[in-house]
N, C-alpha and C positions, 0 to 999 in steps of 0.2 A: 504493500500500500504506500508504501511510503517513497520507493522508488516513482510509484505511478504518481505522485504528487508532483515531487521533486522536478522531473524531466520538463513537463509544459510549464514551468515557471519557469527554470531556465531558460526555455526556447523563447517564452512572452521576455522575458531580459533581452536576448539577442535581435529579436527583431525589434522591440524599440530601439535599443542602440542604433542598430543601422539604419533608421529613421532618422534618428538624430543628425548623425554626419552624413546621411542623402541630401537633406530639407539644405538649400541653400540661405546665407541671410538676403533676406529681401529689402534692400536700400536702392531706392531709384530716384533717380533725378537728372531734370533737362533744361536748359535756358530758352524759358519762354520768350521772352522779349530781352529787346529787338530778337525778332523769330530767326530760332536757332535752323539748323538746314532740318534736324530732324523734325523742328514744328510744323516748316513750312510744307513737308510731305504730310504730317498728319492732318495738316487743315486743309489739305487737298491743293496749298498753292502749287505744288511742284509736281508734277504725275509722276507715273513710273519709278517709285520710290521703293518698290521691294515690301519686305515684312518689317520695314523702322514705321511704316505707317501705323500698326499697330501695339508699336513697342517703343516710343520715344526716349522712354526714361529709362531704356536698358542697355545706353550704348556702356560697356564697363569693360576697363581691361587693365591691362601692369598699368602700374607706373609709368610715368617719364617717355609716356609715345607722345608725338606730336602728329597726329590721326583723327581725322575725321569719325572715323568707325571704330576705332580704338582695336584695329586692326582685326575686324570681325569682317570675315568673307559676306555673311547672309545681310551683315548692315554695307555694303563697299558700295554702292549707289551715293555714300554720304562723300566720299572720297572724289564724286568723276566730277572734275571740272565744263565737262560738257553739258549738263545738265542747266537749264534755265532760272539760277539759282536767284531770287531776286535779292538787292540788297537796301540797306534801311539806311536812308541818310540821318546822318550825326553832327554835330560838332567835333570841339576838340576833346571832349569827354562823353562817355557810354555808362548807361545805367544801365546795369548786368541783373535781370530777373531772373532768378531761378527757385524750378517748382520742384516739391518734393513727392512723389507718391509712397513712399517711404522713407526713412531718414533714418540717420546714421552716423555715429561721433564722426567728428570732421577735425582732421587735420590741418589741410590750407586748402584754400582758392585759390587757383592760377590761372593769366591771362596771358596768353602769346602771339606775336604775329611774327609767323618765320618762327625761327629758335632764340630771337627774344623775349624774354618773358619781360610784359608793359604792368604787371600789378601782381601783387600777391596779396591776399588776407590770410590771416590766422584764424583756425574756428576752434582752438583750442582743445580739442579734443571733445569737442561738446555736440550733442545733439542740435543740429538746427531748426532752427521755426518749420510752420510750413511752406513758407515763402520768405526769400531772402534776397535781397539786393545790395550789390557794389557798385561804386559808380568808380571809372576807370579811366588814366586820362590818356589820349593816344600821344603825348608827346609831339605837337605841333604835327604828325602826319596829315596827309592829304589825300584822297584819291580813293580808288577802291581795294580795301582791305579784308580780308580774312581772319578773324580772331577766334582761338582757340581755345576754350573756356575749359577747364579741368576742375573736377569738382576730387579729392583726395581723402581717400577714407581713411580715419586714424589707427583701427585695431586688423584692418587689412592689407594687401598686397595691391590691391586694386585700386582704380580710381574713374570715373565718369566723365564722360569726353561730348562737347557741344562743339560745333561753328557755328559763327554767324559769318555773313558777309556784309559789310556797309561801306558807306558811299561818306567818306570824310570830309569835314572842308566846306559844306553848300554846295558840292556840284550837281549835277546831275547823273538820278540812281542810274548805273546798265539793269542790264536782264540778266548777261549771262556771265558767269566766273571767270577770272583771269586765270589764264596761264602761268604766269611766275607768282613767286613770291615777293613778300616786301623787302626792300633794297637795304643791303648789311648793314648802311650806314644809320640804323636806326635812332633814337637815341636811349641814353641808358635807361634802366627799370624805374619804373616808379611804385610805391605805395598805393596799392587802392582804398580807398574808403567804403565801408558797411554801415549800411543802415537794414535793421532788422525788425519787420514788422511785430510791433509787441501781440502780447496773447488776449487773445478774445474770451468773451463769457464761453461758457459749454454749450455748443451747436444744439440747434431743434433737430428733432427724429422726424422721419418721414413715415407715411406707413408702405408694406411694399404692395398696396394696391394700385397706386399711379399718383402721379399729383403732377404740379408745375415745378419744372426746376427752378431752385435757388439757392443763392452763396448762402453760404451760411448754415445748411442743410448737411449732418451726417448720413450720407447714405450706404447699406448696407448691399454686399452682394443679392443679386437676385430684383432690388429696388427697382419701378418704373415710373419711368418720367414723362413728361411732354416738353420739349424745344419747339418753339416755332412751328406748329400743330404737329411736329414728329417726335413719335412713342421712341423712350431708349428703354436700354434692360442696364443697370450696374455691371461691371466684371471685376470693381475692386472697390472693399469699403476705403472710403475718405469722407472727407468734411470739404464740402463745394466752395471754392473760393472761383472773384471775379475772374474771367479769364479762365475757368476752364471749363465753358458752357459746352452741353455734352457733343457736338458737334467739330469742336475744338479740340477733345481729348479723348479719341478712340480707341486709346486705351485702358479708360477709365467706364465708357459707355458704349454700351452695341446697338447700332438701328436697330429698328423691329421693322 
């Protein structure tokens, strides 16, 4: 009897373990504004985007790549300069929005064009908001740029890879992505500054019969909504904030 006890309690040990270190951690995050390349495939500006359309927040690789795709073949669309990449005209400084669908101690922020890196923050090993912004100065640049937003987990090996492309200076935005990169003669790093949105009351619950979407709403897998007379279904709980109307974040909501 006591054998016959013994053995499936064992076995129940072994296969949660291997549960354990299967389940990967889930920390995702993407620079919404100015819309990163993986936005603008998710909000439909860009076509032929591959499966980043419905996975934004999971470009994640080593460290210390300077990659679009954070050198993932199924994301390498994020990579091809041919692509109709639009860009967001700026000043001489960029406010860096990034969204979290999970969150994750954080190490630093880093911001590059070329293999200069134009800003770093420190997130001190700290969870961040669900939304967090840096504003970044491009050092007197001009012209159409490519910045490389790295998001750096603290207790990982990995780290979270965005572009944006924008249009420096007042000129006029292109359509489509330059060829080279920005020219050596950069100037040195600078400092970014964060600003981090403070914390809100505890979100309203929705029920998951249907309703209208809105910020401020935790919604739960399985939840349905209405956008714009079009029904979503949830695919990942969060708490709705501006700018991720379900239409916006097809990773977060599926048409019906």
């Amino acid at each position: 009897m006591r054998r016959r006890i013994l053995l499936p309690a064992l076995t129940v040990a072994a296969v949660a373990a291997s549960l354990l270190i299967a389940v990967p951690v889930q920390a995702h995050g993407y620079v919404s504004a100015p819309p990163s390349r993986q936005a603008m495939c998710a909000t439909g500006r860009v076509a032929n985007c591959g499966e980043i359309v419905y996975e934004p927040q999971s470009v994640e690789g080593p460290k210390g790549l300077r990659s679009c795709s954070a050198g993932l073949p199924r994301f390498a669309q994020l990579d091809n300069a041919a692509l109709p990449w639009p860009a967001t005209s700026v000043g001489n400084t960029v406010t860096f929005n990034w969204v979290f669908t999970a969150r994750h101690a954080t190490s630093t922020f880093e911001y590059f064009i070329g293999d200069t890196r134009i800003g770093v923050v420190d997130g001190g090993g700290r969870q961040p908001e669900a939304t967090v912004s840096h504003t970044v100065s491009l050092g007197g640049r001009t012209g159409r740029l490519l910045i490389l937003a790295v998001w750096n987990i603290a207790d990982t090996p990995n780290a979270f890879y965005s572009c944006v492309d924008v249009q420096a200076g007042g000129g006029t935005p292109t359509t489509t992505a330059p060829t080279t990169t920005a020219p050596a003669t950069s100037p040195p790093a600078t400092t970014a500054t964060v600003t981090t949105r403070p914390a809100t009351s505890a979100p309203a619950t929705t029920p998951a019969g249907g309703t209208t979407w809105a910020a401020g709403v935790a919604y739960r897998v399985g939840d349905r909504v209405t956008y714009a007379g079009v029904t979503y279904q949830c695919r990942q709980a969060h708490t709705a904030l501006a700018g991720w109307e379900p239409p916006n974040v097809p990773a977060l909501w599926l048409r019906l």
